[in-house]
C-alpha positions as a printed NumPy array, in Angstrom:
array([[106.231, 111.937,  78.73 ],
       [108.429, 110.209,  80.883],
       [107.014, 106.724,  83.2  ],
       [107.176, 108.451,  86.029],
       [105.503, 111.59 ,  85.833],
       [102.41 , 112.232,  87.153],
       [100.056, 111.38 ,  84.571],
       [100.224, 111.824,  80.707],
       [ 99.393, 115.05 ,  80.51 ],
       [101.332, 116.566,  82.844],
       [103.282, 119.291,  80.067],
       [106.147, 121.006,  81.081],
       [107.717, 124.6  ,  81.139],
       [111.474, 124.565,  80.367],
       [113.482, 127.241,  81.585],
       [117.113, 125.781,  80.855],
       [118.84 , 122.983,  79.07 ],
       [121.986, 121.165,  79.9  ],
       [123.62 , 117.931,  78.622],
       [123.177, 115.314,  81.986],
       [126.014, 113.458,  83.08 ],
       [126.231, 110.033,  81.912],
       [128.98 , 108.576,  84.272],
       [127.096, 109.418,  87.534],
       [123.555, 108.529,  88.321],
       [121.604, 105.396,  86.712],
       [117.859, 105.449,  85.001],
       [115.631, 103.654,  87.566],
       [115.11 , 100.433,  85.879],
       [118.397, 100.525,  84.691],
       [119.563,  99.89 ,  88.243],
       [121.497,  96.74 ,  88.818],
       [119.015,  93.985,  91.165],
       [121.525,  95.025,  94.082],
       [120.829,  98.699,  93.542],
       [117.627,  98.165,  93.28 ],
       [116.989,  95.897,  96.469],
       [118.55 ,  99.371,  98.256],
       [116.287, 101.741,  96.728],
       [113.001,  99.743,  96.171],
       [109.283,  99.18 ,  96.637],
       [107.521,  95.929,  97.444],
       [103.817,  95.965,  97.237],
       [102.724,  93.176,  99.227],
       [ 99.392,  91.445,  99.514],
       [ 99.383,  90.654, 103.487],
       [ 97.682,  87.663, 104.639],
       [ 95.955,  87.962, 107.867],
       [ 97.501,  86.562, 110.594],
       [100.873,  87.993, 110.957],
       [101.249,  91.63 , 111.881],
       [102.809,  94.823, 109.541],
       [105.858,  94.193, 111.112],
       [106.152,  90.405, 111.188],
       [106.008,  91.29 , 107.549],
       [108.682,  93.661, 107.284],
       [110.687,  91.416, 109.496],
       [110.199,  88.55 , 107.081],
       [111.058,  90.828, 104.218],
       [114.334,  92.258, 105.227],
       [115.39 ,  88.595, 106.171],
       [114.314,  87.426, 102.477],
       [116.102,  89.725, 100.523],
       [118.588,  89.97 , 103.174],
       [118.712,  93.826, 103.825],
       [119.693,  95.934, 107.008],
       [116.79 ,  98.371, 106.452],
       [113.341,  98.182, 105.593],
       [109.599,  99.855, 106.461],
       [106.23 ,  99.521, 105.847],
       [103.865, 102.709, 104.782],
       [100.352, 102.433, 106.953],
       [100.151,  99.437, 109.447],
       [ 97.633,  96.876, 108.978],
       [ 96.169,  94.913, 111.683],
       [ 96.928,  91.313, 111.836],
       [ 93.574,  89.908, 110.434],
       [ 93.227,  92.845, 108.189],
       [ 94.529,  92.034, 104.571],
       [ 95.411,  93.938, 100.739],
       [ 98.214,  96.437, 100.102],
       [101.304,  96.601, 102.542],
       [103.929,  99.037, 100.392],
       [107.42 ,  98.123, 102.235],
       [110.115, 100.171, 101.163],
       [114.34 ,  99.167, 100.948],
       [116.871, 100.257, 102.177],
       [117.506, 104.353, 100.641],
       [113.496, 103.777,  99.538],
       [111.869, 104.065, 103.363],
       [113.043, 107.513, 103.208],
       [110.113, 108.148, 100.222],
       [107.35 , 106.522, 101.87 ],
       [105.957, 109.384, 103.625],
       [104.863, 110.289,  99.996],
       [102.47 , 107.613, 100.551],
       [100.25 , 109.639, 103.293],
       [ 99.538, 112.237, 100.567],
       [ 96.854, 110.582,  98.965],
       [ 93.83 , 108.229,  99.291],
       [ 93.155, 104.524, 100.427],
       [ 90.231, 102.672,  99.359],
       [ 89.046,  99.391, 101.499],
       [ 86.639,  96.859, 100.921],
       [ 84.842,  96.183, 103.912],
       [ 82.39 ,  93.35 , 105.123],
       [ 80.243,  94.411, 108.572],
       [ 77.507,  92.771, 110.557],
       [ 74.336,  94.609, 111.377],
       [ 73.303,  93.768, 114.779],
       [ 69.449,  93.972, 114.012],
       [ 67.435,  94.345, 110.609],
       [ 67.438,  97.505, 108.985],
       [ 65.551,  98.432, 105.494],
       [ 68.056,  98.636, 102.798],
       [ 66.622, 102.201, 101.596],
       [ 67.158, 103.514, 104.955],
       [ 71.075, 102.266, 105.414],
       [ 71.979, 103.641, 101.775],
       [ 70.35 , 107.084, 103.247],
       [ 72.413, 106.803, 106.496],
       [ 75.418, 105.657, 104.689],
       [ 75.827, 108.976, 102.266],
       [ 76.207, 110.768, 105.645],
       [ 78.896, 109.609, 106.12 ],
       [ 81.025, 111.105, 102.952],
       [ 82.726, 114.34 , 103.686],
       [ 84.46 , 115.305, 106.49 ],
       [ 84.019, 113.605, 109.6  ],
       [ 84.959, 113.685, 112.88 ],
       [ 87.396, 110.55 , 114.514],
       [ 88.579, 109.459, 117.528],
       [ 91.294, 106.511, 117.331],
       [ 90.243, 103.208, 119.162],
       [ 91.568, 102.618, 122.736],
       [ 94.03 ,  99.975, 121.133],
       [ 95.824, 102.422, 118.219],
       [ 99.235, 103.773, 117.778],
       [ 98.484, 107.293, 117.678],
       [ 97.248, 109.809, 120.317],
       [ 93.353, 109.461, 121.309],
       [ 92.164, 112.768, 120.215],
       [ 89.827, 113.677, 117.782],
       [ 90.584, 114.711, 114.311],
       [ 88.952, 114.921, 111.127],
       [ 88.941, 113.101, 108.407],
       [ 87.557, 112.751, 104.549],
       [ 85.161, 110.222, 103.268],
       [ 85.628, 110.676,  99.466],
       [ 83.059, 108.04 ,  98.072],
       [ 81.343, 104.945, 100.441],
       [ 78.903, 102.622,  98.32 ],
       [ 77.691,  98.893,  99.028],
       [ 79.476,  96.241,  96.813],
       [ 76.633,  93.364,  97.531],
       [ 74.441,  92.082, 100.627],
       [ 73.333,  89.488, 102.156],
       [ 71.127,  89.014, 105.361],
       [ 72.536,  91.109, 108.092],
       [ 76.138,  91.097, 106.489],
       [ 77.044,  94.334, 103.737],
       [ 79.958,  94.445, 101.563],
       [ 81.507,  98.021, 101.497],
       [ 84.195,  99.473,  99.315],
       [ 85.458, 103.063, 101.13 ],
       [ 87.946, 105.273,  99.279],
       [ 88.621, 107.736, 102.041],
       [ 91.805, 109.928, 103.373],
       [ 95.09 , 108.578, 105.043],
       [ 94.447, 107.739, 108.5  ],
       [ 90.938, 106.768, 108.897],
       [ 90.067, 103.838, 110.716],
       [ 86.923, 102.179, 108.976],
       [ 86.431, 100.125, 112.408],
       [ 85.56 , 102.864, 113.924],
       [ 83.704, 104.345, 110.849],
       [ 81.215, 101.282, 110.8  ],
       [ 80.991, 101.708, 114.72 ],
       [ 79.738, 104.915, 114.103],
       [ 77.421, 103.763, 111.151],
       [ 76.12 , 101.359, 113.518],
       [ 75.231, 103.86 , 116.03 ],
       [ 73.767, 106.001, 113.733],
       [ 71.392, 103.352, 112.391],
       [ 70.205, 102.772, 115.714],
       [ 71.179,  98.968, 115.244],
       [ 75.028,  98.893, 115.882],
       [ 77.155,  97.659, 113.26 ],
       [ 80.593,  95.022, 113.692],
       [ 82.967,  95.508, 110.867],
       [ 84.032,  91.11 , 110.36 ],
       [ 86.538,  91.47 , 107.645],
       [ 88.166,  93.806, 105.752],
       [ 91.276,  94.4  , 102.622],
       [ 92.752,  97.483, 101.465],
       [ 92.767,  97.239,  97.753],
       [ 94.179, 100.914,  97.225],
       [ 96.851, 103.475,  98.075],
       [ 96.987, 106.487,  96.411],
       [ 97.754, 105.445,  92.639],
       [ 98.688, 101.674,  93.539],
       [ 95.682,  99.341,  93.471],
       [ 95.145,  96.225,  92.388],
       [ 96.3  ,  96.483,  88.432],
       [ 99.438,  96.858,  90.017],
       [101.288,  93.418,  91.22 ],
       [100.576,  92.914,  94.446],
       [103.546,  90.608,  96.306],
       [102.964,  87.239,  97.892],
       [105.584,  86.62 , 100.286],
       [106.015,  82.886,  98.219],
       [106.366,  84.528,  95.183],
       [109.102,  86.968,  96.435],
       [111.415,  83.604,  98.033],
       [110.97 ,  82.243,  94.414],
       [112.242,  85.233,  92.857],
       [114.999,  86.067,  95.381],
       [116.187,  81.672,  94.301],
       [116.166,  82.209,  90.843],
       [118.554,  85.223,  90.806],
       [120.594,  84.368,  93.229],
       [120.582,  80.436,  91.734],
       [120.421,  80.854,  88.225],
       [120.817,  84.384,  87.645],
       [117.461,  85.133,  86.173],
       [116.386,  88.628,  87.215],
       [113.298,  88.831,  85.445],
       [111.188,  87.918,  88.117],
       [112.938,  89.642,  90.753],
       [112.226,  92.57 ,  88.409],
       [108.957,  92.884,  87.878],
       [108.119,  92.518,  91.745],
       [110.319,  95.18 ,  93.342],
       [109.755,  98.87 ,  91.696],
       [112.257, 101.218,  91.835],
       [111.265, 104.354,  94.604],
       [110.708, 106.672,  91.91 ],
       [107.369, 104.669,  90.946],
       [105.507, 105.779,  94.209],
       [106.246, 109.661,  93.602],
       [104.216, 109.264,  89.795],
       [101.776, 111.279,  91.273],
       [103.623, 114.072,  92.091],
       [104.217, 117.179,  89.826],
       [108.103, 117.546,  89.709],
       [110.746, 119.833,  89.39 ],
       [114.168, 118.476,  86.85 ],
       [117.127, 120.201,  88.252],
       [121.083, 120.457,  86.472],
       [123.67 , 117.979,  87.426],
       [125.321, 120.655,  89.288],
       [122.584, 121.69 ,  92.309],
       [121.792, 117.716,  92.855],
       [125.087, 117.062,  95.02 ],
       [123.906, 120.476,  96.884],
       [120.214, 119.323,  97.557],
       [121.254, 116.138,  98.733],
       [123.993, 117.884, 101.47 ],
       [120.516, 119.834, 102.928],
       [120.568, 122.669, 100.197],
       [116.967, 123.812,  99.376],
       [116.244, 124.676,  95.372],
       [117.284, 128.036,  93.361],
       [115.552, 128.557,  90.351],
       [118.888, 128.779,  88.616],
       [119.177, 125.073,  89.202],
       [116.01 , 124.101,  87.474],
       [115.805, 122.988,  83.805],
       [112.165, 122.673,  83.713],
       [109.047, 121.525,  85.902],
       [105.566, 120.483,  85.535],
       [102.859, 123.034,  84.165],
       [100.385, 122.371,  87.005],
       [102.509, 123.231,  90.123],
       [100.951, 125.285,  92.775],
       [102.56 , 127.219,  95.67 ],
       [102.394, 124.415,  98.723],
       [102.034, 121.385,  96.425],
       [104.462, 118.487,  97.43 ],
       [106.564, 118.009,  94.471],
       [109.259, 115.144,  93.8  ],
       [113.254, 116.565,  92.959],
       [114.205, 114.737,  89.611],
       [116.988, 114.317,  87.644],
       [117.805, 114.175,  84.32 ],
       [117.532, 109.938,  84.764],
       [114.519, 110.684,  86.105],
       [115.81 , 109.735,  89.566],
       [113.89 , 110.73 ,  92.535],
       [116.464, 113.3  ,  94.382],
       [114.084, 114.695,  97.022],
       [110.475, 115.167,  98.395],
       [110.062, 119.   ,  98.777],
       [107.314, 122.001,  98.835],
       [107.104, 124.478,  96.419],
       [108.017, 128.144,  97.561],
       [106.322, 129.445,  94.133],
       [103.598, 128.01 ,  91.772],
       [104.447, 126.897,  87.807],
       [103.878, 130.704,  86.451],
       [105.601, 132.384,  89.151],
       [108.905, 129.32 ,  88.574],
       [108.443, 130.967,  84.651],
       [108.621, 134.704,  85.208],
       [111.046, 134.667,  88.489],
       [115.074, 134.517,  87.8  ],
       [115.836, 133.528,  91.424],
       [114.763, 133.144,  94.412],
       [114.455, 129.599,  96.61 ],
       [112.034, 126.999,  94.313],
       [110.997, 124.564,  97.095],
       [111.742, 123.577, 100.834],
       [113.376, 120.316, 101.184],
       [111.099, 117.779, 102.91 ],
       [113.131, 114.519, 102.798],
       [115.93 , 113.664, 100.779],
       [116.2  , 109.75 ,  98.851],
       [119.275, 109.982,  97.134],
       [122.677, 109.668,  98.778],
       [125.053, 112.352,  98.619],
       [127.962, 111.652,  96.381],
       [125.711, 110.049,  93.987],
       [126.15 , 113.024,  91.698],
       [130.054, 114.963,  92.085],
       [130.116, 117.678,  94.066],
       [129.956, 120.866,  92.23 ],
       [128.995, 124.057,  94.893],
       [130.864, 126.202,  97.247],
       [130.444, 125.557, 100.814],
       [128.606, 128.904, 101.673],
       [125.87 , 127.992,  98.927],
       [124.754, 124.98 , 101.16 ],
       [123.551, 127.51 , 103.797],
       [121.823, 130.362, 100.805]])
C-alpha cells in the first residue's frame, strides 16, 4: 500500500477505475521545495523558554511564509513535539486533535509516600476522568472529561518520579499530578515536563531544531541542495496516515474543493475498515490530501449503495483550481 495510508494493512474495496490526470495535481514528495514550504509540516522539538507562538513567529520568518500555525500550545518551559503547519497545511491540523499525546513527566512529592501505595493511587487515575482547566488556560473553566489511556513510572528518585502519560487531546497533566497529589494525601508539583508523542508522530520521527531548520533553509537557498530541507518539512498528507480514506475521480475533486460534499459515484475505492462517523481523509489519485470529512455510510454500506452523499466535508486542504473544473453549477449545492 501506498506511504500514506493508515497502516499496512489497511485493504481496500474498489468500486471504479479511471486513468488520473497527469498534467494537474503533483505526488506529495514530488512537490517542488516552494510547494512544499505552502503545504507542509514541521515537527519541532521546542526548547523551553520561548512560547508556542514565539515559535511559530520564528518559523514563518525563517522560511519566510505569510501563514503558519501550531497544533496544541505548549507552555513556555514545557518542551517535545510542536507540529507547525505552512501555509495551505494549517488547514489539516485539526486532524491532529483526533488522536493521543503521550508526555513524560517529572513531579515533586511534597512529603514521603511508600512506593506500593503511589503505583496503587496512580492506576486510578487511567480511564476517564474528570478536568477542570487551570485559572491561567486558554479555554473556558468548566469541567470536562477526559481519557487516561496508560500512566506508568519511568524511574524515581527521593521525592521526585518520572512519569510517561499517553492520554487524550486536551488534558492538562499539571493539573493531573495536582490531583494525584491530592489524592495521595501529600500534594504533588509537576517540575518538568516534554511531550514526546502526538497521535502517530513520536520520537522515531525527526523532530526539528530551530538551528537545524536556518541550516537547511541556507543550503537551498545558497547552494541549491534540497536534501536537507527535505527530509525536515513533510508534506500535509503525512499527518492524515492515520486516517482511513476515501480515493475519489479527477472529476468530483474540483467540486469538493468549491464546498461540494462526496457522491458515491465519485469514489474509485476506499479503505475496508471505514465506519459510519469515522473522520476520513479525501485522496486523490497522487495520493494528495483533498479534504478532512465524515463518513455518511460505513465501508459495506460505500460497497452495496450506488448513490447517495459518501461523507460531510469537514475542512478542505487543497485549493480549488488545483484539479480543472469538471461539474455543473447546480451539482455544487446536491
Amino acid at each position: 500500500m501506498n506511504q500514506f495510508n493508515s497502516n499496512s494493512n489497511n485493504e481496500r474495496f474498489v468500486l471504479n477505475e479511471e486513468d488520473d490526470l497527469v498534467d494537474f495535481g503533483s505526488r506529495p514528495y514530488d512537490r517542488t521545495i516552494p510547494e512544499l514550504l505552502n503545504n507542509g509540516i514541521i515537527f519541532v522539538d521546542k526548547q523551553s523558554g520561548p512560547t508556542s507562538h514565539q515559535i511559530v513567529s520564528w518559523v514563518r520568518s525563517m522560511l519566510n511564509q505569510n501563514k503558519a500555525g501550531h497544533s496544541g500550545t505548549l507552555d513556555p518551559q514545557v518542551t517535545g513535539l510542536l507540529p507547525i503547519g505552512l501555509g495551505d497545511a494549517t488547514k489539516a491540523l485539526s486532524i491532529l486533535l483526533y488522536g493521543s499525546k503521550e508526555y513524560v513527566a517529572i513531579l515533586r512529592l511534597h512529603n514521603d509516600v511508600n512506593p506500593d501505595s503511589f503505583t496503587t493511587y496512580l492506576s486510578e487515575f487511567t480511564g476517564k476522568i474528570f478536568q477542570k482547566p487551570p485559572q491561567r488556560s486558554a479555554v473556558k473553566r468548566r469541567t470536562r472529561i477526559r481519557e487516561i489511556y496508560d500512566i506508568k513510572p519511568l524511574d524515581s528518585k527521593g521525592r521526585l518520579i518520572c512519569l510517561k502519560i499517553l492520554c487524550e487531546a486536551g488534558t492538562y497533566i499539571r493539573k493531573l499530578i495536582y490531583d494525584i497529589g491530592e489524592v495521595l494525601g501529600c500534594g504533588a508539583t509537576m517540575i518538568e515536563l516534554r511531550r514526546t508523542k502526538v497521535m502517530h508522530i513520536d520520537e522515531n520521527t525527526k523532530f526539528v531544531t530551530l538551528h537545524d531548520l536556518n541550516d537547511a533553509m541556507f543550503l537551498w537557498k545558497s547552494h541549491n541542495q534540497d536534501e536537507k530541507i527535505r527530509s525536515l518539512v513533510k508534506p500535509v498528507e503525512f499527518i492524515s496516515k492515520p486516517l482511513n480514506s476515501i480515493m475519489l475521480r479527477s472529476s468530483a475533486i474540483d467540486s469538493i474543493c468549491h464546498g461540494a460534499q462526496l457522491a458515491i459515484p465519485g469514489i474509485l475505492n476506499f479503505s475496508k475498515s471505514i465506519q459510519k462517523g469515522d473522520n476520513i481523509s479525501l485522496i486523490s489519485q497522487k495520493e494528495e490530501l483533498i479534504a478532512i470529512a465524515k463518513s455518511e455510510f460505513s465501508a459495506i454500506e460505500l460497497q452495496e449503495n450506488k448513490k447517495g452523499i459518501a461523507s460531510i466535508t469537514q475542512r478542505v486542504i487543497m485549493r480549488p483550481g488545483t484539479y480543472p473544473k469538471m461539474w455543473k453549477k447546480n451539482q455544487i449545492r446536491e
